[in-house]
N, C-alpha and C positions, 0 to 999 in steps of 0.2 A: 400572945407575943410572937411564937414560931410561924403563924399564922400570917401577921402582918409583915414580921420582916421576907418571909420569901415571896410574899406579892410583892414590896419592894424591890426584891431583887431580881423577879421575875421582871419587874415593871422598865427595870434599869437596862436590864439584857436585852429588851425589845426595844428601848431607847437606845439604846447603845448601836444593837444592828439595822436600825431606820438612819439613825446618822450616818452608821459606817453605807450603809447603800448608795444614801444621798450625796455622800463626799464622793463612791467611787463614780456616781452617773457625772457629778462635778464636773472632776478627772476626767472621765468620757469623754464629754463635751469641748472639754476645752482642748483636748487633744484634734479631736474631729474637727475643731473651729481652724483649730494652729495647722494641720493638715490641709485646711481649705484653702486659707489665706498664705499657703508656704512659708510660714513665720517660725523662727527658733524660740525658744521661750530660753531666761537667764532667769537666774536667781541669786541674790547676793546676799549670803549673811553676815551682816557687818561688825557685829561681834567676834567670831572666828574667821572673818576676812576669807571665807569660803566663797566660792563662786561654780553653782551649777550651769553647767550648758546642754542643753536638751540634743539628743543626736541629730535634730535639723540644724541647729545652729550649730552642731563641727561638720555638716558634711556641708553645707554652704563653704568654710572656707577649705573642704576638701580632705577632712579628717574623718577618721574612724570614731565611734565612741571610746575606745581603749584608748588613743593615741594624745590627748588632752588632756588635764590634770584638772583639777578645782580650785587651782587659784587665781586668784585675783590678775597677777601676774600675764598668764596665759590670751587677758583680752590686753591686757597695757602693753605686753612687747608688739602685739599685730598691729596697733595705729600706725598710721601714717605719720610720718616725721611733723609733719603740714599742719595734721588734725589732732594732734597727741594733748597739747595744752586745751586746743580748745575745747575735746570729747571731757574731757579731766573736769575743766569750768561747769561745764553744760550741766556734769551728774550732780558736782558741789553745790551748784548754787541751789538745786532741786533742794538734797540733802536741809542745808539750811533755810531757805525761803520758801519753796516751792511749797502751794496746795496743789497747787493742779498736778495736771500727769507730768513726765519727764520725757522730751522729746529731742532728740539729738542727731545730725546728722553725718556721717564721717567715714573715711576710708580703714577697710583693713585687708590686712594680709592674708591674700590666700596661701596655702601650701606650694603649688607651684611659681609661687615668686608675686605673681601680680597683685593689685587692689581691687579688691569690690568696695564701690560704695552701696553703704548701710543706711537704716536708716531705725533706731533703737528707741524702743516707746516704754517707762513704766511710769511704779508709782511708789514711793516709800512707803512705808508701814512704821508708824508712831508709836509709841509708851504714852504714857498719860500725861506726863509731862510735855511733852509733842518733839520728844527727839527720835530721828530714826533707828531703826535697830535691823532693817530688809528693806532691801530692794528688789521688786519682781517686777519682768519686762519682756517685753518679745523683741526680735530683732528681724529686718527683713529686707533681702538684697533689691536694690532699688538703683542697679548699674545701669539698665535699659532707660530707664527713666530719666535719670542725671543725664546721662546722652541725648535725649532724645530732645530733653532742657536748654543742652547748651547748642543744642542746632536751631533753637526756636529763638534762643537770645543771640545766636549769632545771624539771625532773618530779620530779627527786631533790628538789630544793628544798622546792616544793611541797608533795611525799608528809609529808616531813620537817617541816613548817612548819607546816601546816595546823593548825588544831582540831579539824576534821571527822573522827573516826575513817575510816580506807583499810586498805578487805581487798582481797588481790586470791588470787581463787581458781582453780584449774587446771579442766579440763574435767569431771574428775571430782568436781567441787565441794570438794577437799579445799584447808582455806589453804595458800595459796604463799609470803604476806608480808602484813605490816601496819604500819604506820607506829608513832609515839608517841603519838598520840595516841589510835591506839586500847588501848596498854598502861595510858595513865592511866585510860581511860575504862572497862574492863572488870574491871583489876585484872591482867589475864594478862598475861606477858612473850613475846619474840616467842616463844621456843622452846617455851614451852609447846604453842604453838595451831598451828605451821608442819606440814604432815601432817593433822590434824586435819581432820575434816569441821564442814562450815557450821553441823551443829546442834547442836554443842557451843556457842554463843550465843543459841539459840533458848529461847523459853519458852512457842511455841506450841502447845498441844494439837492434838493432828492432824496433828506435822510435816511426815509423807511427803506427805499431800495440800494441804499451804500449800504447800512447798516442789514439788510439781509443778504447782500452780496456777502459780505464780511462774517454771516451766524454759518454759510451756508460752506465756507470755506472753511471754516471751525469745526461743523461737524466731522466735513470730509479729511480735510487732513490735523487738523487738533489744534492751528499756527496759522494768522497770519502777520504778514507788514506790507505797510507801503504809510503814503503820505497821505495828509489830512488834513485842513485847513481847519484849526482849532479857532475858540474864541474866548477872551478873559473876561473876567467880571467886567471892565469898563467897556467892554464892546468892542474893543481892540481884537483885531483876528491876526496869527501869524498861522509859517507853518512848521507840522510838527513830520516825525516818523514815528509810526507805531508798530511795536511788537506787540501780540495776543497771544494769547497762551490758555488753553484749558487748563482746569486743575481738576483729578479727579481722584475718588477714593483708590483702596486697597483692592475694591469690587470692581473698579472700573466707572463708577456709578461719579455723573458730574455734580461737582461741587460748586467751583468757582471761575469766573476769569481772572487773569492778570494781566492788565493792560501796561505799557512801561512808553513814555510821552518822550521825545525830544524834541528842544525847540531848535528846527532847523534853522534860524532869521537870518542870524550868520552866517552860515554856510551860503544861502541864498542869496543874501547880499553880496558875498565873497565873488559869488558865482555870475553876478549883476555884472561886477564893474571889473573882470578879467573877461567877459564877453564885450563890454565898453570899450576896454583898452586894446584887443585884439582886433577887432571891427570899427574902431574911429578914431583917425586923429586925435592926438589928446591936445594939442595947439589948436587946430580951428573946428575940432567934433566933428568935422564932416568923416562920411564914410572913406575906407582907406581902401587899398587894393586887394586885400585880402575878401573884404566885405561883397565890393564889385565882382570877384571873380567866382564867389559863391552865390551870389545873385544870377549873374548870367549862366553860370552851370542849373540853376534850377530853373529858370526860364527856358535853355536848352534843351531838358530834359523831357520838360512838359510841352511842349511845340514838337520833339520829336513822337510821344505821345500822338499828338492831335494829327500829325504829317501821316501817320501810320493808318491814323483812322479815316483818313480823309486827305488824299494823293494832291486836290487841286487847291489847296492851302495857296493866299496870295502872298505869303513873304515865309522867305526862308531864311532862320536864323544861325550865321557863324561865327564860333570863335577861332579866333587864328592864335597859335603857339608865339608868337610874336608878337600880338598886341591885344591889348584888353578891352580895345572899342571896338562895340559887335559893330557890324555891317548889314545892310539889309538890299539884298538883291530884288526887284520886282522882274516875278517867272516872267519867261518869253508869251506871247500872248498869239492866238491866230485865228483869223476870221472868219 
């Protein structure tokens, strides 16, 4: 009997120190994990309304491990006025409904006055009955990222919003994407054109050498603009103004273009008939004085041209400050 019970106890004490080993490699691990991923760990005993915070998660909001307490309290005063109901919601409904993990996202307050947003992941732990009794969680500042969010949704916005027809094309020049306004403005839907190369809205003759005119100006200086004679799904061509833009990594290394379309039509138009009105009678559309007098200045111009290049020119063309009808002299001539 002395026999068997100290192999028992012998047998318990090496179960005992295999378990305690394997809880502390646990522990290890999960510290080296939470070390990795700069994560806080929390722990909430909801029976004694205790609440651990790992010294990652108080030096995240810029605390000492002394300077914190364990209660519950201590995470509920730092919310956000904003996030306070809805962090509160988030954990309850887990508590009661939730299998899955618990996933929340919200601001809190740092020590020096400001907010980080968090973003706090765990999982209850049930009784047999399946009511909770702990909650364990990591918590992980995710400030860079919420920013980095709301500049992405404020580009979405923009793309979205604009008038300015937005193409953005791959390296290969083939489109990647394009807003709504360039679907009103051409006629094309996105799917039509996504795949597609650039000169499917070209109307330029001479494509390959516009459009390498245009790669070669891109390398050089990273921009260009100027005008282009576009053309819309029904075969309709106006003209546009284009800005280019490279788009390129962290590395330097290119990514994308961004082409940005406007339809000039109007302006061209505008530009038509203030050259009409300025240059023609608007009673009988014949040309007006203004018209004549820039006509004969470029005839002037080009005759003094050719008088230059050649002295025995047979008519000599002038305007007199006093009247707008040229005169033509025929040179003295000798035998």
């Amino acid at each position: 009997m002395l026999i068997a019970v100290s192999a028992a106890v012998g047998w318990l004490r090496t179960t005992n120190l295999h378990n305690a080993t394997l809880l502390r490699l646990n522990e290890e691990r999960l510290k080296l994990a939470l070390q990795g991923a700069n994560e806080g760990l929390w722990d909430w005993d909801l029976g004694s309304d205790r609440l651990y915070f790992s010294k990652r998660w108080k030096n995240m909001l810029g605390y000492n491990e002394e300077q914190l307490s364990d209660s519950a309290l201590e995470w509920i005063d730092r919310l956000h006025p904003e996030d306070r109901q809805r962090a509160l919601d988030d954990l309850d409904d887990h508590l009661q409904y939730g299998d899955e993990g618990y996933v929340s996202r919200y601001r809190l307050k740092h020590r020096n006055g400001h907010y980080l947003w968090v973003e706090s992941r765990g999982h209850a732990l049930r009784d047999r009955q399946g009511h909770p009794f702990r909650v364990v969680g990591t918590m992980a500042d995710i400030s860079d990222q919420v920013r980095v969010e709301e500049k992405l949704r404020q580009a979405a916005t923009v793309f979205e919003s604009t008038t300015e027809a937005i193409v953005i094309l791959d390296r290969a020049g083939r489109i990647a994407e394009v807003n709504k306004a360039f679907e009103r403005m051409t006629g094309y839907t996105r799917n039509e054109v996504v795949g597609r190369t650039r000169t499917l809205l070209s109307d330029v003759e001479g494509d390959q050498a516009f459009f390498a005119d245009i790669d070669r100006r891109l390398q050089s200086r990273g921009t260009w603009r100027g005008e282009m004679k576009a053309r819309r799904k029904n075969g309709e061509t106006f003209p546009t103004w284009l800005n280019i833009a490279t788009v390129r990594d962290q590395e330097g290394r290119f990514k994308h273009f961004v082409v940005v379309l406007t339809d000039i039509s109007t302006l061209k138009s505008s530009e038509a008939k203030l050259k009409a009105l300025a240059h023609y009678d608007s009673l009988t559309g014949l040309p007006n004085r203004l018209l004549l007098n820039l006509t004969l200045e470029k005839r002037y111009s080009a005759r003094n041209v050719i008088d230059s290049a050649w002295p025995y020119s047979s008519w000599t063309w002038t305007v007199s400050n006093s009247s707008t009808t040229p005169s033509a002299t025929p040179p003295a001539t000798s035998c």
